[in-house]
FIDOMI-657342 format. One record per residue (C-alpha): x, z negated, y negated. Coordinates in steps of 0.05 Angstrom, whole numbers, padded with zeros to 5 digits, always signed. Layout:
BEGIN
XZY ...
% end
This chain:
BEGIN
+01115-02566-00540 +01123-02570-00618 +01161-02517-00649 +01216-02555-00674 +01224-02594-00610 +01232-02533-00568 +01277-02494-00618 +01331-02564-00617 +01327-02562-00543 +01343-02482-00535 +01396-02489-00588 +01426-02558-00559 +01422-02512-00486 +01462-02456-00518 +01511-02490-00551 +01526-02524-00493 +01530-02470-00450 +01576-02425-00520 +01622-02485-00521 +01638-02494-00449 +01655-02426-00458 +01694-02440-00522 +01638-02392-00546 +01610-02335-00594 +01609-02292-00646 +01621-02209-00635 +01584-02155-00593 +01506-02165-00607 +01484-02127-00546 +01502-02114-00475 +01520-02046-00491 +01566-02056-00551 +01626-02078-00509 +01660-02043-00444 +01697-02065-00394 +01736-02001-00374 +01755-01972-00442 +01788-02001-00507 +01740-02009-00565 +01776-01975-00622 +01744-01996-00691 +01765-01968-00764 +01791-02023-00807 +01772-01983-00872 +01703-01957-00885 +01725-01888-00872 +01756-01852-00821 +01824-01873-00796 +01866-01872-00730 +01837-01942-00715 +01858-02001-00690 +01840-02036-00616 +01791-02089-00619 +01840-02136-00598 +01880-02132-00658 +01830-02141-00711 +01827-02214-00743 +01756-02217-00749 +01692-02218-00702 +01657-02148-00717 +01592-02134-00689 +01589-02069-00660 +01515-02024-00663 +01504-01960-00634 +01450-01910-00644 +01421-01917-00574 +01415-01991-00586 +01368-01976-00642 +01338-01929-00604 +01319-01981-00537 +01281-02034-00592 +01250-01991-00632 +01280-02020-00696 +01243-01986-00753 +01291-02014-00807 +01372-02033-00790 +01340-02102-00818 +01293-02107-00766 +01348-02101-00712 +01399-02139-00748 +01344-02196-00746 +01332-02191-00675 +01406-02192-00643 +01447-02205-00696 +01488-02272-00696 +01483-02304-00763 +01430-02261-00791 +01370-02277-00828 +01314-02245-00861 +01271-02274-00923 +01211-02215-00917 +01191-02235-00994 +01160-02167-01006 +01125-02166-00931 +01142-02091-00933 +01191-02066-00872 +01228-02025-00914 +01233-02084-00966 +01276-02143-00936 +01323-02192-00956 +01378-02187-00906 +01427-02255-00903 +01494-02255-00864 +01524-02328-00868 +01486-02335-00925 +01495-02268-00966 +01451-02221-00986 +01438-02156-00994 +01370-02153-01019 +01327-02092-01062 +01308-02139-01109 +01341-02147-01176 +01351-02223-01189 +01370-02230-01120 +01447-02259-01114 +01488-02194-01076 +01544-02216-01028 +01544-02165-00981 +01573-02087-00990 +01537-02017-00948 +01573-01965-00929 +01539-01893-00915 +01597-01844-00879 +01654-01878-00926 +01613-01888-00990 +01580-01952-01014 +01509-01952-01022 +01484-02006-01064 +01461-01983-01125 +01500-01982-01187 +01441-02024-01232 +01448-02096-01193 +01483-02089-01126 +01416-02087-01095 +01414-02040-01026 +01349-01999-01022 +01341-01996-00944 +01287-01949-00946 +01339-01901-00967 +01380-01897-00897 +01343-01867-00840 +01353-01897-00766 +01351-01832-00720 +01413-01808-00773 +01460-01871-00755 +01505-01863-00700 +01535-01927-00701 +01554-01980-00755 +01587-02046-00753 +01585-02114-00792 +01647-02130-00815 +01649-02214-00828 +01678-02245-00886 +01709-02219-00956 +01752-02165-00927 +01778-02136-00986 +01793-02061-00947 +01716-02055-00963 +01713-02061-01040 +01674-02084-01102 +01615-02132-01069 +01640-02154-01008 +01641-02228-01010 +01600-02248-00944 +01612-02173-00908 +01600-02112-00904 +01564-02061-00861 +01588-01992-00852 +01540-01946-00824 +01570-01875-00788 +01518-01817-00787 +01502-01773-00729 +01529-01705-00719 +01516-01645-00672 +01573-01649-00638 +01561-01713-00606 +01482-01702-00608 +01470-01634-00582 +01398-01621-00567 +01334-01644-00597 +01285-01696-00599 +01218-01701-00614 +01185-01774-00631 +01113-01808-00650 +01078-01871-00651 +01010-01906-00678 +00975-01977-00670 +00965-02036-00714 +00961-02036-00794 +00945-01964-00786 +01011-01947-00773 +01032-01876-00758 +01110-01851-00750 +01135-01785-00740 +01206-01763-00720 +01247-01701-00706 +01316-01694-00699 +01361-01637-00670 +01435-01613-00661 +01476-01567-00636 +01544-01528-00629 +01568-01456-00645 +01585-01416-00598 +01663-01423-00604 +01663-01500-00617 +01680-01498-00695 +01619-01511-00729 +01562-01561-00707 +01495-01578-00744 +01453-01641-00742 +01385-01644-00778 +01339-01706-00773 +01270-01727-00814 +01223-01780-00814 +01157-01806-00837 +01128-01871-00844 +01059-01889-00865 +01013-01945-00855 +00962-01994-00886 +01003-02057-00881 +00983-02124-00846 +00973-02154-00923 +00907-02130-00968 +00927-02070-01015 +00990-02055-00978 +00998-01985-00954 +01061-01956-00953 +01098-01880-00943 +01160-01872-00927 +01192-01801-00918 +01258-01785-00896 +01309-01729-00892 +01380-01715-00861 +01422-01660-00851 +01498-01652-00835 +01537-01589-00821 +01618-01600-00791 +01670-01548-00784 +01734-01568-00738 +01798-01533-00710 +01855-01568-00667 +01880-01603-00748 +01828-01606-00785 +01756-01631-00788 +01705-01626-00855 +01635-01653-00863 +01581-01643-00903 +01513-01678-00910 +01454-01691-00948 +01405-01748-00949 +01337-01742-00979 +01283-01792-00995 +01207-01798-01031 +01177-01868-01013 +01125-01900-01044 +01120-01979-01027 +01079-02030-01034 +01109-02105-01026 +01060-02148-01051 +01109-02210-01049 +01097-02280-01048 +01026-02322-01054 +00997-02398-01064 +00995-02430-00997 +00927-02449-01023 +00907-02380-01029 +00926-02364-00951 +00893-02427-00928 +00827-02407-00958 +00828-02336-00956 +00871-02319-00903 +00948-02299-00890 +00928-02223-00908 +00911-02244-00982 +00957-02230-01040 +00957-02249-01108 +00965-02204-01159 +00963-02120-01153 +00994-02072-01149 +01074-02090-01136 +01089-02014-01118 +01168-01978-01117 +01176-01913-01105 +01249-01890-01086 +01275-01818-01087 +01341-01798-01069 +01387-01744-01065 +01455-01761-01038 +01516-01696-01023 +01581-01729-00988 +01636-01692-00954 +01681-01724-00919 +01743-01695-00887 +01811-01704-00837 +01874-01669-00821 +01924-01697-00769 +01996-01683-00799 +02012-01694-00721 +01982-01745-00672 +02015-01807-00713 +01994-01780-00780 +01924-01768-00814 +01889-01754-00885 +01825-01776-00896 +01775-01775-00945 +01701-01760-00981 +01671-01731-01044 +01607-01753-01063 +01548-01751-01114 +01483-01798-01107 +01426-01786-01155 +01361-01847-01146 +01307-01854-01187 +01267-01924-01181 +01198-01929-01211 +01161-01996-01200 +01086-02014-01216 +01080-02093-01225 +01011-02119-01240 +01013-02198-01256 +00976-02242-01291 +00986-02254-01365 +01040-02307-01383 +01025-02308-01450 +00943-02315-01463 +00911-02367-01491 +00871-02402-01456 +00823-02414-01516 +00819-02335-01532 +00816-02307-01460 +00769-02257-01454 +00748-02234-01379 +00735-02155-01413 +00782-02147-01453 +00774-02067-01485 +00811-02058-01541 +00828-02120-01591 +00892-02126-01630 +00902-02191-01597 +00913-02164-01528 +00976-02208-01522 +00933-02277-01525 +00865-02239-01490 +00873-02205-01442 +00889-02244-01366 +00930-02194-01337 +00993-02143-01352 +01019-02080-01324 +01098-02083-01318 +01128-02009-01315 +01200-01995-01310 +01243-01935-01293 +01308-01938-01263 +01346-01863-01267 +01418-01872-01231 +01466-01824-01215 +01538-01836-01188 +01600-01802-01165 +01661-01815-01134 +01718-01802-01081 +01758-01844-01034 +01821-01817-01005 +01876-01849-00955 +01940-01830-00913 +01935-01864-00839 +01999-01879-00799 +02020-01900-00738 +02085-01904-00733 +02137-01956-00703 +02171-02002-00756 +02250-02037-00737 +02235-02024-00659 +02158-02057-00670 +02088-02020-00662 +02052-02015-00730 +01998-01974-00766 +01990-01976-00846 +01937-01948-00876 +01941-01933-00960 +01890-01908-01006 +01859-01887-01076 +01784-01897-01099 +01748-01878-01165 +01674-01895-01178 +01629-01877-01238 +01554-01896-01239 +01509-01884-01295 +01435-01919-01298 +01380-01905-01354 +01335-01957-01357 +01272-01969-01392 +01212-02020-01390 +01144-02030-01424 +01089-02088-01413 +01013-02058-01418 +00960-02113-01429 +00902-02110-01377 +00835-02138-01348 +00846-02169-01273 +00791-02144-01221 +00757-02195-01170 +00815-02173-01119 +00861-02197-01174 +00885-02125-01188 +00907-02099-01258 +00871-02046-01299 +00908-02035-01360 +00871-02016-01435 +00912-01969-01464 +00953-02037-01504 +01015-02052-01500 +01069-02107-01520 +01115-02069-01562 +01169-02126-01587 +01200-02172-01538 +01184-02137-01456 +01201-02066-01480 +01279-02048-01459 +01308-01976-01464 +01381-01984-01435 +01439-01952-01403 +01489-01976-01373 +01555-01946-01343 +01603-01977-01289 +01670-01949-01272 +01722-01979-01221 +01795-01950-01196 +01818-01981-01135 +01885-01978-01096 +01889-02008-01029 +01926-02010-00966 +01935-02059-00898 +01989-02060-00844 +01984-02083-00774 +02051-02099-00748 +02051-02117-00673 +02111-02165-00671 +02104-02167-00589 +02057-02156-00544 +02022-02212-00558 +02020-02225-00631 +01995-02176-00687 +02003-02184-00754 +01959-02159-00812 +01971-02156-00883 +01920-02119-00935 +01903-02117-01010 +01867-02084-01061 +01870-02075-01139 +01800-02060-01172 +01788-02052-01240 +01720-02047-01268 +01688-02029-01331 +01619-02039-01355 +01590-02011-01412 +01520-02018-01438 +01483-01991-01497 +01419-02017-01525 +01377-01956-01549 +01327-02005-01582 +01363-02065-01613 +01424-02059-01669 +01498-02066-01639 +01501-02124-01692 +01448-02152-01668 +01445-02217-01622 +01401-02197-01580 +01431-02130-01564 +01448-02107-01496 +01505-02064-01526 +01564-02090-01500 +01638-02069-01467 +01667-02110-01411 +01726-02103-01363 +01746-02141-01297 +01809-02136-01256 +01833-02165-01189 +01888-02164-01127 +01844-02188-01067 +01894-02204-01015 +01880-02211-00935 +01923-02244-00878 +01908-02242-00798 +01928-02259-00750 +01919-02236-00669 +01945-02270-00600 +01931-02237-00541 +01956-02274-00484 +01912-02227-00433 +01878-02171-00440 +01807-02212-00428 +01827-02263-00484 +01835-02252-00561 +01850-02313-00607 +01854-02300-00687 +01850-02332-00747 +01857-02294-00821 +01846-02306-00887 +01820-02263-00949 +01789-02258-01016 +01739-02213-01044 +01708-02205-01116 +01646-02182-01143 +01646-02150-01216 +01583-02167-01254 +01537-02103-01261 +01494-02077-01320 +01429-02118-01314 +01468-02182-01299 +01507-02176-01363 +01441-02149-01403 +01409-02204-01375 +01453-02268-01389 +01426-02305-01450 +01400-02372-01430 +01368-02368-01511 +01335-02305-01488 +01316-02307-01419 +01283-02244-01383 +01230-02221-01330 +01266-02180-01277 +01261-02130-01267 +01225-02121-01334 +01260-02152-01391 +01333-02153-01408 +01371-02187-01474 +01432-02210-01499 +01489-02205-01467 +01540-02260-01459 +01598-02249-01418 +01600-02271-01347 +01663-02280-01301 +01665-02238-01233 +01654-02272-01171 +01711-02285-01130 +01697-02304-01058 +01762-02344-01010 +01740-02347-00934 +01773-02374-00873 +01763-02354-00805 +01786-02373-00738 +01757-02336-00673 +01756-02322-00605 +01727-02277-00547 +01734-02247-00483 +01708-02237-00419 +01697-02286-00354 +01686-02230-00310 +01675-02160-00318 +01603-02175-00330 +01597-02234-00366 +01637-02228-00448 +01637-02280-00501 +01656-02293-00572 +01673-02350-00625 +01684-02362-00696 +01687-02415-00748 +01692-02395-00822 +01695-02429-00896 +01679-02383-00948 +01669-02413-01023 +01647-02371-01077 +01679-02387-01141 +01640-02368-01213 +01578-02354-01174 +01529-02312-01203 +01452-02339-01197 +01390-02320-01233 +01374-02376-01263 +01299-02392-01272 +01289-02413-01353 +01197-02419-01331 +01171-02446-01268 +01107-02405-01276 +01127-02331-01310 +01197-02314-01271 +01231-02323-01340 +01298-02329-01330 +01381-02303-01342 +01446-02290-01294 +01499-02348-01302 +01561-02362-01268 +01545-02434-01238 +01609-02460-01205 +01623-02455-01138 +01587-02443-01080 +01609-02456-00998 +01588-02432-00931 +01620-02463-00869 +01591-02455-00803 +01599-02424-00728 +01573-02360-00694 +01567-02358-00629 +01548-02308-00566 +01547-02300-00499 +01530-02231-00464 +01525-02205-00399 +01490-02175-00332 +01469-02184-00271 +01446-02135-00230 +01385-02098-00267 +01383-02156-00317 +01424-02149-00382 +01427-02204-00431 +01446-02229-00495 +01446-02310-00526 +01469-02331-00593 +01475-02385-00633 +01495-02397-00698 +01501-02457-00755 +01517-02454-00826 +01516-02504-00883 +01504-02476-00952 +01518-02521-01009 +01528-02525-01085 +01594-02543-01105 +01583-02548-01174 +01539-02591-01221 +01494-02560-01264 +01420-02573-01290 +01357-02517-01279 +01294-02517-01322 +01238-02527-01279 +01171-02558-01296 +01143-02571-01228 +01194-02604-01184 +01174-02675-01175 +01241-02700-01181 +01247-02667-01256 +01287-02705-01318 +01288-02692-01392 +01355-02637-01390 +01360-02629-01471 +01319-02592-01518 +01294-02526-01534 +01313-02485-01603 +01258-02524-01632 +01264-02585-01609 +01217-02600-01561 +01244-02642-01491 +01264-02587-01430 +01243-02612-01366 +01290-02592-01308 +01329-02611-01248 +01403-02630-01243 +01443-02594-01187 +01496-02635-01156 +01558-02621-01110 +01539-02615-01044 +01464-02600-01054 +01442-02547-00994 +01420-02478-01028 +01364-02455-01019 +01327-02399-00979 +01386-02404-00926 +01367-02437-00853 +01413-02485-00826 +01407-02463-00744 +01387-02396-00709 +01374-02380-00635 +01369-02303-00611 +01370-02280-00541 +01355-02212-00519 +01333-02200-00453 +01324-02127-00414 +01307-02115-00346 +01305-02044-00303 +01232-02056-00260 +01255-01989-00236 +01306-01938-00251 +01244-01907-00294 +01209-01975-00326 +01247-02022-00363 +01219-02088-00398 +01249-02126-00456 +01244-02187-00499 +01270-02211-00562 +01273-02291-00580 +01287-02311-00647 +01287-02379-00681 +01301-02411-00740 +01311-02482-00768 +01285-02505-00836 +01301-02482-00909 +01301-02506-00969 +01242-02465-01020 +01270-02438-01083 +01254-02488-01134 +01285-02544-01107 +01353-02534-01110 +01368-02607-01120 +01339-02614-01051 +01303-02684-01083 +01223-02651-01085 +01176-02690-01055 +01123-02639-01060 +01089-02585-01019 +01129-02527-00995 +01189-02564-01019 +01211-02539-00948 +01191-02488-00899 +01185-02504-00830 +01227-02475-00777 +01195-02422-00731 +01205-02387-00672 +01180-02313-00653 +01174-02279-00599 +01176-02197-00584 +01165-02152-00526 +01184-02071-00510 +01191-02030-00450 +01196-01958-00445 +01175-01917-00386 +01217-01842-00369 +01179-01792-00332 +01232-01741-00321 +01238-01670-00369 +01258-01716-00422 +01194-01752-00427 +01185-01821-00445 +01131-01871-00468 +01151-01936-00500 +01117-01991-00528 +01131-02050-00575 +01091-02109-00594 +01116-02167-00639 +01097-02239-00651 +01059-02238-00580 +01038-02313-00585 +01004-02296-00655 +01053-02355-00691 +01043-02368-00769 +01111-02378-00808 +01141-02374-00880 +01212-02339-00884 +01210-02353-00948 +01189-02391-01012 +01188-02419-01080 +01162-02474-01115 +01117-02450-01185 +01057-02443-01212 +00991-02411-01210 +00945-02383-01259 +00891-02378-01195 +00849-02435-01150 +00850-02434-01081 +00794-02382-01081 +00836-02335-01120 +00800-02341-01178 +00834-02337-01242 +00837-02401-01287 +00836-02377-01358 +00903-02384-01371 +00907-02453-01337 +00972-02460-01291 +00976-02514-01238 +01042-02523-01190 +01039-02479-01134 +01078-02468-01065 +01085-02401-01059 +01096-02365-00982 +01123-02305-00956 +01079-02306-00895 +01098-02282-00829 +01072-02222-00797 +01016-02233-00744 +01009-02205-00676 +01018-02130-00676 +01040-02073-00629 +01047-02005-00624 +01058-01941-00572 +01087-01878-00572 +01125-01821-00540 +01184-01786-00542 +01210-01710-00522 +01282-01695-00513 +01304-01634-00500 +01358-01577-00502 +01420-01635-00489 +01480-01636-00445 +01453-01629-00377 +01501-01688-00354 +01482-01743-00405 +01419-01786-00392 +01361-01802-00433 +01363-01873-00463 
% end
């Protein structure tokens, strides 16, 4: 049966079955809901009394460690893919550790340029980096989270960034992970992972210890690929009957290669492993101190709060082909000429990203009766100060037969060199209120002030310059929030809320926003033009509960619509050229849906979810290749600009409209278990065609389904062997895409300068599996291995 055929009939069948059920949207896995006990979540990203499940106003996923654990997920994106409702990934880089993750149609995304709408939490603290928003996810080690939950919507409790959602991630400690564990894998793309992890208790209770590392390396499934990833985390607590304090550290050294998107041309002749240029290499370090603490004043009463520093350094390696030679002076060995710029085919990009932030978050927690009625508020303070030195520089090169760079000691020293830093500071007061006005209706209210400033200095170009990056800008905003819960049973929940977020334009956005000037991200910033902040309004309406003990279910409907949007706008079709601008407004309505259970040794999860992403705002992109392109004005000298023209209600782009997940797990024994993991996805529109109007290839990517297995078998003694393979039926996909140009034929060879239009593919990774085994040891005698 064609792909598209059976992914409308699975999605008609669960829809079906999600709206008989007045279906879908919360717990992603059998195990993230009981039936016994009442789910208490925290409302705030740190630690607070919490509230029941019941009387939130919005459909949080819940994630625990061991549900990592069971699939193997080597990235949170990789499991948020795989069971998440509303989740999808664009794998641009083809590098695990590199991913575009979209909730609802927000990102958060390690790539500068990308458009951020979704806010990380580590322990209390957010995570995305001060120099674009962007979320480095090769920074957070799996076998350190204990849990974490994605928060849907622009709740405003969670800050700066959170327009779509946020995720807030809790780390392990020894208390509740005493013992050790010993893990390691190998199989395809020369992969090889390495684990250890290992916690305990003192002897009279008041200190515990948790330790964990990891290491990563493999070739990759692409040509030129190979990646290391090494990871360290270590927490120490201290508690007595009032008190609790924690201290960790996270450590990182990962070197990356994501060598990104390539013709469609290219993969048909020379195979979906080929790339196109080389090397596109980041390497990530990280040292990040947070402790976090609690006293209970009394049961009814508590104090919570973290201190943190984070210092990152980003170093990336970009070799491309030259943008600028002439096609009539190209020379194929180019060694030393003065005229490098019009010579020489290809072009080292180097830039260095130092960052270093601090900050603290404090709040007072209460629970407390209010005129007779049960009620918790929650208030608090927040101060964050990030500083970023950055700095580029282009180096002229020859390209090799595999299309990688060698450089020749030249170097463009005018318009792609950028030395610039760039500080961000934001104050926040918040607070929310729950009031339960019966036993069946809760009310919550919540807001929060933020006020940002950005400054940036230009170490190359004049103040009075401009072109200069030098600039000063402030932004301000009360995001308000309103839910409501009914609860007419304890197996139903019905809510609906409403809430507002903002996003604060960061250093590179506003050193990169000069439509005159436009830049090469990451490599090339200037002018600065001041852009608005993005303020994000959604709507949400939900349900969920349970038909039987075994069988739970969830709803929701939402509206979000971004107002002032912030996109990179592309100025070049075939160099990335391009600036920020605010371009209007933006929307995202749609439905998540799910429906979990079990049945005897069978345990089992189906989603479904829809979204429509659209423009809501006319405006006009360059772009030279799009078949449906017009004359959109002139350039500073005169000549006719070719572009597109963006209209209201145009879908955007890179965002599929339907997505089908099930999760499947079944106990062949009380030893063996087997697993599976569906996932499809509908359509999309490729980057580059914004207008939707392209007639062209790669205009859009087809929709594809994918299908992955695991089982694990325990021998006893804390032994256990487990095994994963993905993409069993060997299925070739795009999840993701852009319309350009090319400098290369389809036989990757290069052209002398001579671009043609291009459809450019993330591909999909092939058929792959790997095997391992695990040793745990030293726990609690009474709790099972997972």
């Amino acid at each position: 049966m064609p792909i598209r055929e059976s992914f409308k009939l699975s999605a008609i069948a669960v829809l079906v079955a999600n709206v008989c059920a007045l279906t879908a949207v919360h717990a992603a896995d059998n195990d993230a809901l009981t039936t016994d006990k009442v789910n208490v979540v925290g409302t705030t990203p740190l630690p607070s009394l919490g509230l029941p499940l019941e009387q939130v106003p919005a459909g949080i996923q819940l994630i625990t460690g061991p549900q990592l654990k069971k699939q193997r997920s080597v990235t949170i994106a990789d499991y948020l893919l795989n069971n998440i409702p509303g989740v999808n990934v664009n794998d641009t880089q083809n590098n695990p550790f590199q991913p575009d993750i979209n909730f609802r149609g927000y990102s958060a995304s390690p790539l500068l340029g990308t458009p951020q709408g979704l806010s990380v939490f580590v322990d209390g603290v957010r995570v995305n980096e001060p120099f674009g928003d962007v979320v480095s996810w090769d920074l957070i080690p799996v076998n350190a989270i204990a849990n974490m939950s994605l928060i849907p919507g622009s709740n405003p409790l969670f800050g700066l960034n959170t327009l779509g959602g946020a995720l807030s991630l809790q780390t392990k400690s020894g208390r509740d992970n005493q013992g050790g564990a010993l893990e390691a894998s190998v199989g395809s793309w020369g992969r090889k992972t390495g684990s250890a992890e290992f916690g305990g208790v003192s002897q009279d209770g008041s200190v515990d210890y948790f330790v964990a590392a990891n290491s990563f390396r493999e070739d990759g499934w692409r040509d030129h690929s190979p990646t290391d990833v090494r990871q360290l985390f270590a927490k120490v607590g201290w508690q007595n009957e009032t008190s609790k304090l924690d201290l960790s550290y996270t450590g990182a050294d990962n070197d990356m290669i994501g060598n990104g998107l390539t013709p469609s041309e290219m993969l048909r002749t020379l195979g979906r492993k080929t790339i196109l240029t080389r090397p596109d290499q980041t390497r990530n370090t990280l040292s990040f101190l947070n402790l976090t603490g609690a006293h209970w004043f009394n049961s009814d009463v508590m104090l919570s709060g973290n201190v943190y520093y984070r210092s990152s350094n980003t170093r990336t390696l970009n070799g491309d082909g030259n943008d600028d030679v002439d096609d009539q002076e190209y020379q194929a060995d180019c060694t030393g000429s003065n005229e490098a710029e019009d010579e020489c085919g290809g072009a080292l990009n180097r830039s260095r990203a130092r960052k270093t932030g601090y900050g603290f978050t404090t709040q007072l927690s209460f629970n407390q009766d209010l005129m007779a009625y049960k009620n918790q508020f929650i208030v608090g303070l927040g101060y964050d100060h990030s500083k970023t030195r950055f700095s580029q520089f282009t180096e002229y090169g020859n390209l090799t037969d595999s299309r990688g760079v060698t450089g020749v000691g030249l170097f463009n020293e005018e318009d792609e060199q950028v030395k610039l830093t760039g500080k961000t500071k934001t104050w926040s007061v918040f607070a929310t209120d729950t009031l339960s006005l019966s036993e069946l209706w809760h009310l919550t209210l919540s807001a929060r002030y933020n006020h940002t400033k950005v400054d940036n200095l230009d170490h190359i170009t004049p103040a009075d310059d401009e072109e200069t990056l030098t600039g000063k800008h402030s932004f301000n905003r009360i995001n308000p929030a309103i839910g409501l819960n009914f609860t007419p049973t304890k197996d139903l929940t019905v809510y609906g809320s409403y809430n507002e977020g903002s996003r604060a334009p960061t250093s590179i956005e506003l050193g990169c926003a000069n439509p005159a000037v436009p830049c090469k991200l990451p490599n090339a910033m200037a002018g600065d033009p001041p852009l608005k902040q993005v303020v994000a309004k959604t709507y949400e309406a939900g349900v969920r509960g349970k038909f039987s003990e075994d069988i739970r279910w969830s709803a929701s409907a939402y509206r979000a619509q971004n107002t002032d949007d912030i996109q990179f706008v592309y100025a070049n079709a075939s160099n990335g050229m391009g600036y920020f601008d605010n371009v209007g407004k933006t929307r995202r309505v749609g439905i998540d849906t799910n429906l979990a259970g079990n049945v005897g040794n069978f345990n089992w999860m189906v989603g479904y979810s829809y979204i429509k992403a659209t423009y809501q705002s006319n405006f006009d992109l360059v772009n030279e290749v799009n078949t449906s392109r017009v004359e959109i004005g002139e350039d500073a000298g005169g000549d006719d600009v070719e572009g597109i023209n963006v209209r209201k209600g145009n879908r955007m782009v890179g965002i599929p409209s339907h997505q089908f997940k099930f999760r499947g797990e079944y106990a062949i024994t009380p030893k063996w278990s087997v697993g599976t993991n569906i996932i499809a996805f509908s359509d999309q529109y490729a980057r580059g065609n914004e207008n939707n109007k392209d007639q062209g290839e790669g205009a859009k990517l087809g929709g594809y389904a994918v299908v992955n297995l695991d089982t694990r078998y325990n021998f006893g003694n804390g032994w256990q062997l487990f095994a994963k393979a993905i993409n069993i039926f060997d299925r070739e996909y795009s999840s993701g895409g852009m319309i350009g140009e090319s400098f290369f034929s389809a036989s990757g060879i290069y052209d002398n300068g001579e671009d043609h239009r291009a459809s450019l593919r993330a591909p999909g990774a092939p058929r792959a599996g790997w095997v391992g085994v695990r040793w745990e040891f030293g726990g609690p005698k009474n709790v099972a291995s997972n």
